[in-house]
C-alpha positions as a LaTeX table, in Angstrom:
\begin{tabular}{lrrr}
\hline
Residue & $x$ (\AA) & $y$ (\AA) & $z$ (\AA) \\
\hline
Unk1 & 0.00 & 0.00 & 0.00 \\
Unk2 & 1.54 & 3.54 & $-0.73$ \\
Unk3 & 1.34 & 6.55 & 1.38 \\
Unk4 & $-1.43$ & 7.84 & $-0.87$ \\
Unk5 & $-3.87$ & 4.85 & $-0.07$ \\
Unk6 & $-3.01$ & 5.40 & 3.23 \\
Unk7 & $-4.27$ & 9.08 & 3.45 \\
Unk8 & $-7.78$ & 8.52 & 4.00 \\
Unk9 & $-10.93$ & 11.04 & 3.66 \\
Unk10 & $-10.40$ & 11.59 & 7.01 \\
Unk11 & $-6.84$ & 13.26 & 7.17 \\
Unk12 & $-7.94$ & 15.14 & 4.42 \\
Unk13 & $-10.36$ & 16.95 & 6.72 \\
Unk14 & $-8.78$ & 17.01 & 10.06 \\
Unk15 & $-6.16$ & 18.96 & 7.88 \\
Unk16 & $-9.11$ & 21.30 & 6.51 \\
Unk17 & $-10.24$ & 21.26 & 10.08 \\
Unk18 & $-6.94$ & 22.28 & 11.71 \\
Unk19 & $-6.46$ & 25.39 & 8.84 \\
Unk20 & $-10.13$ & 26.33 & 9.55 \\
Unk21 & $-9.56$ & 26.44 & 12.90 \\
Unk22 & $-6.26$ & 28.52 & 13.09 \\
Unk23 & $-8.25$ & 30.83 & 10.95 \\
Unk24 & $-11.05$ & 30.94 & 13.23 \\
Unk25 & $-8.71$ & 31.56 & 16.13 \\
Unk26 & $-6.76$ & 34.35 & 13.93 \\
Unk27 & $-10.10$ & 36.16 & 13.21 \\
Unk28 & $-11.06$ & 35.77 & 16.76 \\
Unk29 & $-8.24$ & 37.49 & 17.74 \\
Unk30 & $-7.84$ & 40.68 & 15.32 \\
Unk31 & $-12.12$ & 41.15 & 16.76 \\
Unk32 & $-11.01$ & 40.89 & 20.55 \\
Unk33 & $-8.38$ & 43.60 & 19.66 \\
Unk34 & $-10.51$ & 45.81 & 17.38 \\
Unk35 & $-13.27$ & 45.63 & 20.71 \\
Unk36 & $-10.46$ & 46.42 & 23.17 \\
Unk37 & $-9.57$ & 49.48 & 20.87 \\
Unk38 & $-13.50$ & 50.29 & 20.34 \\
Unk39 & $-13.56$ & 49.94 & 24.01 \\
Unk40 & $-10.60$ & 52.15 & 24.85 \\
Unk41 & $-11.76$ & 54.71 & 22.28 \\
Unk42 & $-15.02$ & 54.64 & 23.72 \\
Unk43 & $-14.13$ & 55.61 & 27.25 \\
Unk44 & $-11.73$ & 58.66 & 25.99 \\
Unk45 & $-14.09$ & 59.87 & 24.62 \\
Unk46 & $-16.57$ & 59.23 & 27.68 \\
Unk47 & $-13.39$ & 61.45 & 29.63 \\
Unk48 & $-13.32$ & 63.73 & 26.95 \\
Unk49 & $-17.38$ & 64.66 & 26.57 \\
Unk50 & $-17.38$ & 64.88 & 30.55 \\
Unk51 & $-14.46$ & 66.97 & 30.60 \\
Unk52 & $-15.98$ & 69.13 & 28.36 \\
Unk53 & $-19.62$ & 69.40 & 29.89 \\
Unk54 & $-17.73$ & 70.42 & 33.08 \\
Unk55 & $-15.90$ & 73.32 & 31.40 \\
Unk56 & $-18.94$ & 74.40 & 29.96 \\
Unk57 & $-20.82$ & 74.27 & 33.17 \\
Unk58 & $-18.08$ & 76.04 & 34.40 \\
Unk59 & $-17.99$ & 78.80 & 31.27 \\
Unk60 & $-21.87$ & 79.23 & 31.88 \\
Unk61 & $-21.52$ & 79.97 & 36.04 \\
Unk62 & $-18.33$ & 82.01 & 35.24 \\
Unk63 & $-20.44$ & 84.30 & 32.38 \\
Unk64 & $-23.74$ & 84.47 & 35.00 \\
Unk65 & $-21.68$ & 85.69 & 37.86 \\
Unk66 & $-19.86$ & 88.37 & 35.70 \\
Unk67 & $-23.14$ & 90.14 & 36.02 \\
Unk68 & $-22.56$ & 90.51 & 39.19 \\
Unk69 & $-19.13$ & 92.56 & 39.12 \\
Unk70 & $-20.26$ & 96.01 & 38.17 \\
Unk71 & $-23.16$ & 96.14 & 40.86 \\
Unk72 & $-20.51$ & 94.52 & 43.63 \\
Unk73 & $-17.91$ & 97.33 & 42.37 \\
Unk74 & $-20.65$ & 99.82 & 42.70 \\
Unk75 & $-21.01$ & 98.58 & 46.62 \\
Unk76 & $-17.96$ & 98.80 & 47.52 \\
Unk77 & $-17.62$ & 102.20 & 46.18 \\
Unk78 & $-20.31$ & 103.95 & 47.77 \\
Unk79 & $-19.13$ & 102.07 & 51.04 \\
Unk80 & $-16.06$ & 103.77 & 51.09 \\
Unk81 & $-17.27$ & 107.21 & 50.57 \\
Unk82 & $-19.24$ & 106.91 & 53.54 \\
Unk83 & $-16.58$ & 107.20 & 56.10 \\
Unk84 & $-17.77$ & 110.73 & 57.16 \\
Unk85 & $-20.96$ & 110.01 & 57.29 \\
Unk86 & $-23.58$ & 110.00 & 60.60 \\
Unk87 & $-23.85$ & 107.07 & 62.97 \\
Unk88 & $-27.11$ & 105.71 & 61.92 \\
Unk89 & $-25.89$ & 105.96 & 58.09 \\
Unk90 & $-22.87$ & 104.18 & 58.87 \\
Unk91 & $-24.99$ & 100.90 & 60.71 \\
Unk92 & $-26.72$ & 101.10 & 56.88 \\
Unk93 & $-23.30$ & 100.63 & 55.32 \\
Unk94 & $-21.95$ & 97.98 & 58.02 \\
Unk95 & $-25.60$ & 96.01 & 56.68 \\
Unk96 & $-24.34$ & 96.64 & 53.08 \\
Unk97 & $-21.23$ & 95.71 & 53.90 \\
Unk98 & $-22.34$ & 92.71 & 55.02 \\
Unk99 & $-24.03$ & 91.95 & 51.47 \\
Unk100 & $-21.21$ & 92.99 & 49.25 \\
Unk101 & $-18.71$ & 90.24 & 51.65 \\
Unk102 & $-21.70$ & 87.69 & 50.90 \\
Unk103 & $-21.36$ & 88.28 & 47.08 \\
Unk104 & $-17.91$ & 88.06 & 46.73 \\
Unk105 & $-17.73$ & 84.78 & 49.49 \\
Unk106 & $-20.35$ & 83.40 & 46.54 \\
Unk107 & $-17.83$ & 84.39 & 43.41 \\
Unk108 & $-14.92$ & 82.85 & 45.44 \\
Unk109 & $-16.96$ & 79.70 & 46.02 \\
Unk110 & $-17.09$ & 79.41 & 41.94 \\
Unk111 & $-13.55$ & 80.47 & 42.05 \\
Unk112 & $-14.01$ & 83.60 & 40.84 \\
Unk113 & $-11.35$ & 86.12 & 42.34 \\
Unk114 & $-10.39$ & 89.79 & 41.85 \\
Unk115 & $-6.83$ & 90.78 & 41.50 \\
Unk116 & $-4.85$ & 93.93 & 42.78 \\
Unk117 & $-2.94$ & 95.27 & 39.25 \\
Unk118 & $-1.41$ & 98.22 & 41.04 \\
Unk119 & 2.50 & 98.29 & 40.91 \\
Unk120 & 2.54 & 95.37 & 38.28 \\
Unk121 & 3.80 & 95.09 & 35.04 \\
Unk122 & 0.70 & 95.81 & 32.17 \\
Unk123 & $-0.58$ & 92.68 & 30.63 \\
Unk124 & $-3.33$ & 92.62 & 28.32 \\
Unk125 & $-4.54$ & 89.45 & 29.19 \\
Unk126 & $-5.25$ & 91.00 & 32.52 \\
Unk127 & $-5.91$ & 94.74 & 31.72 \\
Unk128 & $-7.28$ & 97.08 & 29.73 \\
Unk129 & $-5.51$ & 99.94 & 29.00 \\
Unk130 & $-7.95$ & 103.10 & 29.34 \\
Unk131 & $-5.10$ & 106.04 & 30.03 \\
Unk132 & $-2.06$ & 106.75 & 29.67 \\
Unk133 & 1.24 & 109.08 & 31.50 \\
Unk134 & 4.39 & 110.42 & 30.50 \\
Unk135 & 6.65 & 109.81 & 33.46 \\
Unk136 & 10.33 & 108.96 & 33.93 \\
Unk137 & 9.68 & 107.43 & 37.30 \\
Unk138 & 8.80 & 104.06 & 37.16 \\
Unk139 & 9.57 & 102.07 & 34.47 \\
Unk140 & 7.53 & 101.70 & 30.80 \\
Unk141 & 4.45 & 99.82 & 31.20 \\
Unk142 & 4.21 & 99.50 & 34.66 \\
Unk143 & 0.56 & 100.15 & 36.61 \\
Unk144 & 0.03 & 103.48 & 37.93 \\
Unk145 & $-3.58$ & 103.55 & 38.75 \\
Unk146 & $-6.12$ & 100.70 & 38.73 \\
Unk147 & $-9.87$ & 102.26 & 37.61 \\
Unk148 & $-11.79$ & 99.16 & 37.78 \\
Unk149 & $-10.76$ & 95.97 & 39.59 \\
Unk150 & $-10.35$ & 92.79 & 37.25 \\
Unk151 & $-11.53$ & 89.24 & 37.96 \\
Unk152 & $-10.26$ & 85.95 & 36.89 \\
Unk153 & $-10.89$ & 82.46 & 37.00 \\
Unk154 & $-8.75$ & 79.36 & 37.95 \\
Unk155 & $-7.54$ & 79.76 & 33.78 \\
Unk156 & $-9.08$ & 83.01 & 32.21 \\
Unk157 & $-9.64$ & 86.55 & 32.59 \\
Unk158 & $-13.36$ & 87.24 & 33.20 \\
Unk159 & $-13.16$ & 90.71 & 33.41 \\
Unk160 & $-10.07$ & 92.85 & 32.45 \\
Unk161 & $-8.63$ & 95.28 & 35.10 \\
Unk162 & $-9.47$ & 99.38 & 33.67 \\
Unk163 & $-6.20$ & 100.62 & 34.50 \\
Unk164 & $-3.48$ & 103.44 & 33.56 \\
Unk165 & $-0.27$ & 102.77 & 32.36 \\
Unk166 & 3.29 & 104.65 & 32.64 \\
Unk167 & 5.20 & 105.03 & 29.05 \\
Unk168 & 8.30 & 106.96 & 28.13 \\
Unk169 & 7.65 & 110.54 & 27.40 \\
Unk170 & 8.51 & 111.15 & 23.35 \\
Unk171 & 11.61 & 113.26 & 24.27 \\
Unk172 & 12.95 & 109.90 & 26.12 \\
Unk173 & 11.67 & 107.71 & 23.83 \\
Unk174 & 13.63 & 109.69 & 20.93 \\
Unk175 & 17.08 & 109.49 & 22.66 \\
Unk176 & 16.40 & 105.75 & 23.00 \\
Unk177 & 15.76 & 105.23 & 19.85 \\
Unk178 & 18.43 & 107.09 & 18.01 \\
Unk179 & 21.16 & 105.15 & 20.84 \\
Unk180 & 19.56 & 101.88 & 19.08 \\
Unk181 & 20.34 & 103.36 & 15.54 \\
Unk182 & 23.64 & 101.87 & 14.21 \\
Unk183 & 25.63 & 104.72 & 12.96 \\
Unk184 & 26.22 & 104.41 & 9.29 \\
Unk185 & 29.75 & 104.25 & 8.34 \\
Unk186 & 30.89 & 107.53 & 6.18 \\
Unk187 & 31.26 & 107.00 & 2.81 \\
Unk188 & 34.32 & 108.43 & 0.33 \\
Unk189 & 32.99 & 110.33 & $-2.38$ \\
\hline
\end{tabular}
């Protein structure tokens, strides 16, 4: 009998069997790592959506309390200009006092905080520039007055500080300028 006869039907198709199955098994594995992918993908993006509803949240409370800052600012300034005033008037302000600490306790809670500017260098992602003065005496671009009092958040500016801002008189500013000129060699004619 010869090795042919000997092959029966039956090795024939354990052999099919065998390849069938190590295909099976190799398709069975690329699907188990296309779900863990799907799977991965599908909770970044879970992180990513909730990260995103939070900031949003976040934006809206930030934009609702901004309405807030002009009446606070008002407040506080008519509580300081009542120093001078008569005893009964100042129990009024102490009450109103009282308020405006409650309002700003409520921004802080959000994490909504004001910020001296005063003294510091300008920035314009903090302030807003609404004057100007010539001096010599501090340096260009540093705070000299602070108008309206700016609020931030945790990572933005919700409202800008007003403030004014030293520069260089023109006179100075000229000298500097022609010092930064390179001289121009003279030329033979």
């Amino acid at each position: 009998m010869t090795q042919e006869q000997n092959e029966t039907p039956d090795a024939h198709e354990l052999d099919d069997v065998k390849t069938h199955q190590q295909k099976a098994e190799q398709e069975l594995e690329e699907y188990r790592d296309k779900y863990l992918r799907l799977l991965a993908e599908m909770d970044n993006t879970r992180k990513r959506m909730q990260k995103e509803k939070q900031e949003a949240i976040r934006f809206a409370i930030e934009n609702a309390l901004s309405d807030f800052l002009s009446p606070i600012d008002n407040l506080e300034n008519a509580l300081n200009s009542t120093k001078h005033m008569s005893k009964e008037v100042l129990n009024w302000a102490q009450g109103f006092q009282m308020i405006t600490q409650q309002f700003k306790d409520a921004l802080n809670q959000h994490g909504i905080t004001a910020f001296s500017s005063d003294g510091n260098m300008f920035d314009p992602n903090l302030h807003y520039a609404i004057e100007t003065k010539e001096t010599e005496e501090t340096p260009e671009g540093t705070i000299l007055q602070e108008f309206i009092k700016g609020y931030k958040s945790s990572n933005r500016t919700i409202r800008p500080a007003h403030v004014k801002v030293a520069v260089l008189p023109e006179s100075k500013k000229k000298e500097i300028t022609d010092l930064e000129k390179p001289s121009l060699p003279e030329q033979d004619t």
